[in-house]
N, C-alpha and C positions, 0 to 999 in steps of 0.2 A: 602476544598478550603482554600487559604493560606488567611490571614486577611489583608496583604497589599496589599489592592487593591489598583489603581488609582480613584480617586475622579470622574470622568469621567466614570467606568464603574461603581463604587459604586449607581451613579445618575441614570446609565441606569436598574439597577438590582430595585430600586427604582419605577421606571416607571416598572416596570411589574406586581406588587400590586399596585399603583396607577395609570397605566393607564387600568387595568382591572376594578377597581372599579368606576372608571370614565363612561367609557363604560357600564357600569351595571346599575349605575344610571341614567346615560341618555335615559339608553333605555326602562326602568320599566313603562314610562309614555305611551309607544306605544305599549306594548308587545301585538302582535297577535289581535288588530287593537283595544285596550281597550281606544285608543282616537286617532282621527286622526290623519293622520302622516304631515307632514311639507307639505305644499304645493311647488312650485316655487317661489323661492327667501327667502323662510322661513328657519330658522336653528331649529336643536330640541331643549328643551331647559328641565333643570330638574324640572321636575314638579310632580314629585311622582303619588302617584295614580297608575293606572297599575293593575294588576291582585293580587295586594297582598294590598293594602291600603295604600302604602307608603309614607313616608315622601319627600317631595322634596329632594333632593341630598341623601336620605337612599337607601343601595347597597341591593341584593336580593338573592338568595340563593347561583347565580353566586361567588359572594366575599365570602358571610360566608361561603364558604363550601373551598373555596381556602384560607380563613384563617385559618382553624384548616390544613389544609395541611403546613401551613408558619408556626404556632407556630411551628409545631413539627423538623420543617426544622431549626428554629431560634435558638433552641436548639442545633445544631450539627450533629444533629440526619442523619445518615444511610438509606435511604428511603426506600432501598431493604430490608430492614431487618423485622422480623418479631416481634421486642419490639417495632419498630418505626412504624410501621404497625398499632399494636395495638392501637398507643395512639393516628394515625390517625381517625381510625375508632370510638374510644373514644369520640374523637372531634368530630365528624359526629352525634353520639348518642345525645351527650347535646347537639348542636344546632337544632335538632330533639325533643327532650324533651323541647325546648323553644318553641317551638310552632309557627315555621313560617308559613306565611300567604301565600307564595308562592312555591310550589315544585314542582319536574318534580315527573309525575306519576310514573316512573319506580324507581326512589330515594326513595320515598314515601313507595314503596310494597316490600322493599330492610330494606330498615332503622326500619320499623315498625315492622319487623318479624325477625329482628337480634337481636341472641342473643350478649353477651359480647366478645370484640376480634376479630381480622381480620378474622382469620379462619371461626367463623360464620359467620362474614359477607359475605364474599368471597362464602361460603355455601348455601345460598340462595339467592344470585345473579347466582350462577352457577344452581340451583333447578328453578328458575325464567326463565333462558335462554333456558334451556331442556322443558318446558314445554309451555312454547311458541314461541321460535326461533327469538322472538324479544328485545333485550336488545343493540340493537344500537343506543340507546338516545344520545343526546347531553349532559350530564348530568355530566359526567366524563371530559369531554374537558374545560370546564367553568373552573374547577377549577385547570386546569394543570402546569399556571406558574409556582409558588415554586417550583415544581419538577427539573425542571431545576436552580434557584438558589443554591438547596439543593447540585447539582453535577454540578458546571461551570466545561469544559471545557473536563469533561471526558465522552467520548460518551456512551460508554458500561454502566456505572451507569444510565445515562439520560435513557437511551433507557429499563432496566429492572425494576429502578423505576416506568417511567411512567405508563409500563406496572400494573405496581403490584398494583399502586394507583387507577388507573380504573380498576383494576377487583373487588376492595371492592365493589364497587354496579353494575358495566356494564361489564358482562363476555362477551359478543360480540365482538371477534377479530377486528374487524371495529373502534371499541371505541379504547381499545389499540394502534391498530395502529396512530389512527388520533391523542391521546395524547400524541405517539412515535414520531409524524412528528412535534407538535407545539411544545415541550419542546424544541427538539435541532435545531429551529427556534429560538425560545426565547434565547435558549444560542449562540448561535450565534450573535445574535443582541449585545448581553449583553457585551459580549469578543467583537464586533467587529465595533457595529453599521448597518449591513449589515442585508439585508430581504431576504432570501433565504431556502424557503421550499422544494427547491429539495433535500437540502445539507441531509436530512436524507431518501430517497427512497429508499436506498438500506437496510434498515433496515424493511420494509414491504412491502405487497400485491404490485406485478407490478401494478394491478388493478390504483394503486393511479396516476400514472402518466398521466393517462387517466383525473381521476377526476380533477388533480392539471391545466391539460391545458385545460379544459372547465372553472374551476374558472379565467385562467388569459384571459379566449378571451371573457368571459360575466362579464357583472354589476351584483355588490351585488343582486339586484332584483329579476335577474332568478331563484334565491334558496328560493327565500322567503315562497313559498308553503309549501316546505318539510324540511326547516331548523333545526327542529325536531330532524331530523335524522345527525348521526354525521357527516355526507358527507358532508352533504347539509351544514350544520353551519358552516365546515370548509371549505370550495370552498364560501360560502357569506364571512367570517371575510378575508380571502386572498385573496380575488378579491377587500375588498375594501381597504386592507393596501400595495396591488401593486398600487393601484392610490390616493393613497394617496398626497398630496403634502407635507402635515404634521402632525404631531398626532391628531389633533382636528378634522381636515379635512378625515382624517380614519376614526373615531368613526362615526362621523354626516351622511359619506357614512356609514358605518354600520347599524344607526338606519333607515336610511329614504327610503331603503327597504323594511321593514316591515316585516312579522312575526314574528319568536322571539327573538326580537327586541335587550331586554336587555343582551341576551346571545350571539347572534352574536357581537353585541358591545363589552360587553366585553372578550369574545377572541380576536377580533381585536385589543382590547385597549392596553390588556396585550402587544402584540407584538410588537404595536409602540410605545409602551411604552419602551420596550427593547430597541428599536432604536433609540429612539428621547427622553428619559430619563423621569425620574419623573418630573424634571422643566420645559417640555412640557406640562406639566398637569397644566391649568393656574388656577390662584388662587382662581377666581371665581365659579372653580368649587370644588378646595379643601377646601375650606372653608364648603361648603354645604356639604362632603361625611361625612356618618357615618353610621355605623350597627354592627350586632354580629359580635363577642361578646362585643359591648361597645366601638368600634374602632373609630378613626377619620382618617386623611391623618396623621397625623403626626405619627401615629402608626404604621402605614402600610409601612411607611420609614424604621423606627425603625427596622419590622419584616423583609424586605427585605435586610436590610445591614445585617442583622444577619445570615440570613439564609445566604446570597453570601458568607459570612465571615466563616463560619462553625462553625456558633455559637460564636466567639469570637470578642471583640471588639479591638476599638485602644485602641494606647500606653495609651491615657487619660483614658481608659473607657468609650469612649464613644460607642453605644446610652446606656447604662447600667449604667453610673456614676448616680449618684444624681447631681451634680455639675464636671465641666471640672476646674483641678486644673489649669490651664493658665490661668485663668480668674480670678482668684483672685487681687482684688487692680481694679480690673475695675473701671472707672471712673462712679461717681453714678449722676453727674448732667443734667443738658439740658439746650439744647437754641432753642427759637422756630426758626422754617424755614423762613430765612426773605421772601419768599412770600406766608409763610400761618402760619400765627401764633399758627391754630390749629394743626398743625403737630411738633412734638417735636422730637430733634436729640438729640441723644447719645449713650450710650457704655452700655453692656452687665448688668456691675452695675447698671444702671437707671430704672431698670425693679424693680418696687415696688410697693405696695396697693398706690394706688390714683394718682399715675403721668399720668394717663391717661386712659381713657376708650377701646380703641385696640392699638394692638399690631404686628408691623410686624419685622420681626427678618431675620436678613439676616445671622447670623451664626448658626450652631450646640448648642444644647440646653441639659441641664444635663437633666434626668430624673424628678428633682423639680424642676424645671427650665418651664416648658412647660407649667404652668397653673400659673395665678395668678389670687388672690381673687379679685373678682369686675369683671372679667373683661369676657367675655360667649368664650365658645374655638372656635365658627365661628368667633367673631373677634381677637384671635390669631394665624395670619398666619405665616407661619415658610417659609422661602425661602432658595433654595439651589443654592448659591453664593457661592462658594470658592477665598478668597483673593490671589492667585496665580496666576502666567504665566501658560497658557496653560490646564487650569485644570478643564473650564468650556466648557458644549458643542454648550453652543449657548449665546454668551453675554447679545448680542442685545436685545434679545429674554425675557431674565431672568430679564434684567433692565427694559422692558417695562412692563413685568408681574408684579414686583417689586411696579413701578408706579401707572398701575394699578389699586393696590390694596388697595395702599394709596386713591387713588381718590375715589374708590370704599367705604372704611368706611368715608371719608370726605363727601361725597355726605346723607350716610345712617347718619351724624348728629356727628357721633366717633372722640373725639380726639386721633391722633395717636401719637404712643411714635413710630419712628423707629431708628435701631441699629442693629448694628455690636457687633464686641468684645468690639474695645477700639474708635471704632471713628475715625477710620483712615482713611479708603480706599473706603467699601463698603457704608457705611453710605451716605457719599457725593456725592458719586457716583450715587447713588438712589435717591437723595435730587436733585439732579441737575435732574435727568429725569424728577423727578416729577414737580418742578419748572418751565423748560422749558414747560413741559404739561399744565400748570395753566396758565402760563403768554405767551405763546406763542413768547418767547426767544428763542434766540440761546443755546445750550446746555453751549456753554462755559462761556456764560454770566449768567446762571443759575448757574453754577458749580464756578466761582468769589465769585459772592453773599454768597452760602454755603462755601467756606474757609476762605469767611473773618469774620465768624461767627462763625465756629468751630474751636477751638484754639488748639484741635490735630489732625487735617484734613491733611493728607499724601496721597492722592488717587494714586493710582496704575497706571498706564499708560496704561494697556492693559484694567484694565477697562474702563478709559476713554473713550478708541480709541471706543467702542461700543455705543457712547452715541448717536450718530448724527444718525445711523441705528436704534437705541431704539424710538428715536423718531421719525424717518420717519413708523415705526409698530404700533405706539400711535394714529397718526393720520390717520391711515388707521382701525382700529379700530370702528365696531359701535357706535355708541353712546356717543364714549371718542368727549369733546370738546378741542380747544384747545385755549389759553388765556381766558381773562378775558369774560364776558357780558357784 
């Protein structure tokens, strides 16, 4: 895949490892009724716990098993191929050797008796199916996003990958197929923004058509009994990402179904994640993801532009650089928010030991860039804001999550440093939502306040025009207040 993508699909290719892992997490807490599920008017919420002992916002074999799929994809790497195979199944083994607390039985009787290399593996998944004719787990579908970043755009790759990546442990044509119909759904979304899992039936079993129009004329619910099976998990994650209204609102349909929970979620997530991008994935929940191998949100960005990119980065290096040489000379001061004195503005430079306890970042971050000492990685959030016309896919959306977030470590006690590159455009831009959110102002009288304080404050016009929608999302918001007490 060529490396100059547009910013706009690079976000949605993003959302398909951060909206699968999203959905993973959320659902660990419900999985196959290990606590009960949301009532009426209740949302789910991440609470760990769940059939494996998890930590609040820690993802479950769903993600770790689709992130040794993304390293090897982040690499460059060929998916049909049987070197890149190998180092899939690799990954498979040491997440397996780690000792997870939750696996699908048929992964478990797969991975434990594999020897070294796809070919073994592939060997007694196919010895597993002969002798019991059952290998149509859900188990392979969880973790099929990358497949499709690995090949945007080209179907014949999509459609032989998929295949090859689920026959490592689920030889069941069933499995195949169902991870042949979400990959070039996913790519689809990705190129396109569009949800359409017919676009690949010609590629397997008539049979599917059947299954695909009982998922869109039933609620997620109907499948909950047998979601197990890979029918069942892909007819619940498509049922609930047809009624969707928006990425949050898919998963939450995903989880509050019930059965298994965190896996139908996250196949849903994955795909409205493709749609509705990584900065649909609000920050409250990105802040809490993390798991094997050692991953946060911000890595799962990283592994999904990589992988879209075919392994190569931008012109700067980036996400690979240590440092983005434009940034150099950045402005290293601050001035506080004139309506919150705990919140500090400034430029890419100002990120340093002790200016502040969290950290929200509205641009691309070098490799050394992403941590700083003092400071825990749930409160450094990384936002995707692009300072451009036309290059974000949901303004309103990103400035309110933006806010937020801010609110969000104001409230937990966090002084926040936020920033852009130089302080121009996005800074103020987000200083102004959050202002208007504290003091119950007009945006534009928020956004006054912030320029005549930042003394290289240039804000972008199209950001602006997003601000007065950002905040009518703020105040529809649970629990966000608006002005003072």
């Amino acid at each position: 895949m060529s490396a100059r993508l547009r910013s706009r699909t690079l976000d949605r290719a993003a959302g398909v490892l951060l909206g699968g892992a999203a959905g993973d997490a959320l659902g660990v807490a419900y999985e196959y009724g290990s606590r009960a599920l949301p009532g009426p008017g209740e949302r789910p919420q991440m609470l760990g716990g769940g059939l494996g002992g998890f930590a609040p916002g820690e993802w479950s074999d769903d993600t770790a098993m689709a992130c040794a799929v993304a390293e090897v994809a982040a690499g460059g790497a060929d998916l049909r191929s049987e070197a890149a195979l190998d180092r899939v199944a690799a990954g498979f083994l040491r997440w397996y050797a780690s000792g997870p607390t939750d696996i699908g039985v048929q992964t478990r009787r797969v991975l434990g008796a594999a020897g070294t290399g796809a070919a073994a593996m592939r060997a007694v998944a196919a010895d597993l199916h002969a002798r019991t004719g059952r290998t149509a787990g859900n188990g392979s579908l969880m973790r099929t996003g990358p497949v499709a970043l690995a090949h945007l755009g080209d179907t014949a790759a999509i459609v032989d990958a998929a295949r090859a990546v689920s026959a490592l442990t689920h030889h069941d044509p069933q499995a195949g197929d169902a991870c042949v119909l979400w990959s070039l759904a996913i790519d689809r979304a990705v190129r396109t923004g569009e949800l359409d899992l017919r676009a690949g039936l010609g590629h397997v079993d008539p049979t599917w058509v059947a299954w695909i129009d009982e998922a869109e004329a039933a609620e997620p619910g109907a499948f909950a009994e047998r979601n197990g099976w890979v029918v069942a998990a892909l007819q619940g994650a498509w049922s609930a990402a047809v009624r969707a209204a928006g990425f949050v609102d898919g998963v939450e349909r995903a989880v509050v179904e019930g059965g298994d929970t965190d896996t139908v979620a996250a196949i849903a997530g994955a795909l409205l994640g493709a749609a509705y991008g990584g900065s649909a994935v609000p920050a409250r929940w990105r802040r809490m993801l993390a798991g094997w191998p050692g991953l946060r949100a911000a890595d799962l960005t990283r592994l999904a532009v990589l992988a879209a990119r075919g392994g190569r980065t931008d012109p700067e290096g980036w996400p690979l650089a240590a440092t983005i040489p434009s940034y150099r000379g950045a402005w290293t001061g601050t001035v506080a928010h004139p309506d919150d004195p705990g919140v500090l503005l400034g430029a890419v430079g100002s990120r340093r030991p002790g200016v502040a306890d969290a950290i929200v970042s509205l641009c691309r971050l070098g490799a050394a860039q992403t941590t700083l000492d003092g400071i825990a990685a749930r409160d450094t959030v990384e936002v995707w804001l692009v300072d451009a016309d036309d290059a974000n896919l949901d303004v309103p959306g990103v400035l309110a999550d933006a806010a937020s977030a801010v609110a969000d470590l104001r409230r937990e006690g966090r002084t926040v440093l936020l920033h852009c590159v130089h302080a121009q455009s996005r800074t103020p831009v987000v200083a102004a939502a959050y202002g208007a959110l504290v003091t119950g102002d007009a945006p534009a009288a928020a956004l006054a306040r912030v320029v005549a304080v930042l003394p290289s404050a240039r804000p972008r016009v199209s950001l602006v025009a997003g601000l007065d929608a950002a905040l009518d999302r703020l105040r529809s918001q649970p629990g966000q207040r608006v002005g003072h007490d």
